[in-house]
C-alpha positions in Angstrom: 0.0 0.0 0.0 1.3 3.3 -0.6 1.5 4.5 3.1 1.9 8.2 2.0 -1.7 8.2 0.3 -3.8 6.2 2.5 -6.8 8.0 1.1 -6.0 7.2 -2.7 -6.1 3.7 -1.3 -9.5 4.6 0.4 -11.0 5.7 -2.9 -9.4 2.9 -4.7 -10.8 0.4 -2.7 -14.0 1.6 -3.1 -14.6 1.9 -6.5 -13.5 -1.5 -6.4 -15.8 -2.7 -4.5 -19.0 -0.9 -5.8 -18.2 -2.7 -9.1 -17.7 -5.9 -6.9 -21.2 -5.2 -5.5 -23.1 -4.5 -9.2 -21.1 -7.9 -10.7 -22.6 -10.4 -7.7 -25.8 -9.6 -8.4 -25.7 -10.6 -12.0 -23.3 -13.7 -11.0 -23.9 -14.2 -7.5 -19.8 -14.0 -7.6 -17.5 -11.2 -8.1 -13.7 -10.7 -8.7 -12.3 -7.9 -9.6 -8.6 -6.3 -9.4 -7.7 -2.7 -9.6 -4.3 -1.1 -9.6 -3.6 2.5 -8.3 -0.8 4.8 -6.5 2.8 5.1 -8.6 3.6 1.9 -7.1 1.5 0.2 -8.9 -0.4 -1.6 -5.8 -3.2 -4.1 -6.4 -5.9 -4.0 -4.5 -8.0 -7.8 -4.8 -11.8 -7.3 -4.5 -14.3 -10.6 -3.8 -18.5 -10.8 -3.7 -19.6 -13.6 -3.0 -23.1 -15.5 -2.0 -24.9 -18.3 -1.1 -26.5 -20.5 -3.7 -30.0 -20.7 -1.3 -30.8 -16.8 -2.7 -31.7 -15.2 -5.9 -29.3 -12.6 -7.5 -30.7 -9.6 -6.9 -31.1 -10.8 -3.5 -27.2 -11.5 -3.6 -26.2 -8.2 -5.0 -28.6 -6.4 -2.1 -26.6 -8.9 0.5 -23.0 -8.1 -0.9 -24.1 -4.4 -1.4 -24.7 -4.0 2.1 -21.4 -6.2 2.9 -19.7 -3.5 0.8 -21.4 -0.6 3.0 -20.1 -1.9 6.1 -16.8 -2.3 5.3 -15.6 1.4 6.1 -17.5 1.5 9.2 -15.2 -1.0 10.1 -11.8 -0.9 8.1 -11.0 2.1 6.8 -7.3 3.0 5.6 -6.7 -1.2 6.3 -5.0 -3.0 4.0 -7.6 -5.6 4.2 -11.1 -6.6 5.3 -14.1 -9.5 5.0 -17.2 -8.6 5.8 -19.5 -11.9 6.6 -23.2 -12.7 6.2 -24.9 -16.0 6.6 -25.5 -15.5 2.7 -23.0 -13.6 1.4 -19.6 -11.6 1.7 -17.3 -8.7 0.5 -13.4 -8.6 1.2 -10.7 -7.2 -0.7 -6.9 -7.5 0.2 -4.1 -6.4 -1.3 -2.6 -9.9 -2.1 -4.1 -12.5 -4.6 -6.3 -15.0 -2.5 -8.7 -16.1 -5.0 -8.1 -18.5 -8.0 -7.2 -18.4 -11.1 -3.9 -16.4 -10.1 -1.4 -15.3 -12.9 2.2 -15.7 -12.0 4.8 -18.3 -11.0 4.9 -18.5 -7.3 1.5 -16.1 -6.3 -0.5 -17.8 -4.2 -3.5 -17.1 -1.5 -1.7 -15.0 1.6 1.5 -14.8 -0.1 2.2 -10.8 1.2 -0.2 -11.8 4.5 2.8 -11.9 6.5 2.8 -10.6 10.7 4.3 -7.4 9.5 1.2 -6.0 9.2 -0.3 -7.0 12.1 -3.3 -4.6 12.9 -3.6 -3.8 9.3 -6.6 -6.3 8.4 -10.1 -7.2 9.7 -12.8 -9.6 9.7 -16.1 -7.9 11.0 -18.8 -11.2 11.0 -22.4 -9.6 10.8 -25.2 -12.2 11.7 -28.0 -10.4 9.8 -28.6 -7.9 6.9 -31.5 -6.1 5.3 
């Protein structure tokens, strides 16, 4: 992350995730990828639901998922929000599949360095 533009990150990561939000509820999965700051950080964005619930039921369920997440992690470098049917969480290392390149795999920059710096907010019912 580029630590001297933790807001560029902010904005980043949601943009990313409102197009995360609009894709699950045509697939009832999203993944998407965005790149931003001059270091060319990636940001890793996920929607996913349940297969017990309609789309547009998922893409209400992920939307809100998405809404939480800066009440919860703002300026972190990375955060799952959790419904029974339905989640959001974006990182900024690969940890879904297919991944491109030799050697990338889930939690390959998750290391205790960054301790502090990630969140999992479980949320037991939405609207």
């Amino acid at each position: 992350m580029n630590a001297t533009d933790p807001a560029a990150f902010d904005r980043a990561e949601r943009r990313l995730m409102a197009r995360v939000a609009a894709d699950a509820a045509s697939a009832g999965l999203a993944r998407e990828t965005a790149r931003f700051g001059s270091d060319g950080t990636t940001i890793y964005g996920l929607g996913w639901c349940t297969r017990d619930i309609t789309a547009a039921d998922c893409g209400l369920c992920v939307a809100q998922a998405v809404a939480e997440l800066p009440n919860y992690c703002r300026f972190r470098r990375g955060c799952r929000v959790l419904y029974s049917s339905c989640m959001a969480r974006y990182e900024t290392y690969p940890f879904f599949f297919p991944v491109t390149g030799a050697g990338a795999g889930a939690g390959a920059d998750a290391s205790s360095s960054h301790a502090g710096e990630y969140e999992t907010v479980v949320l037991t019912n939405h609207k």
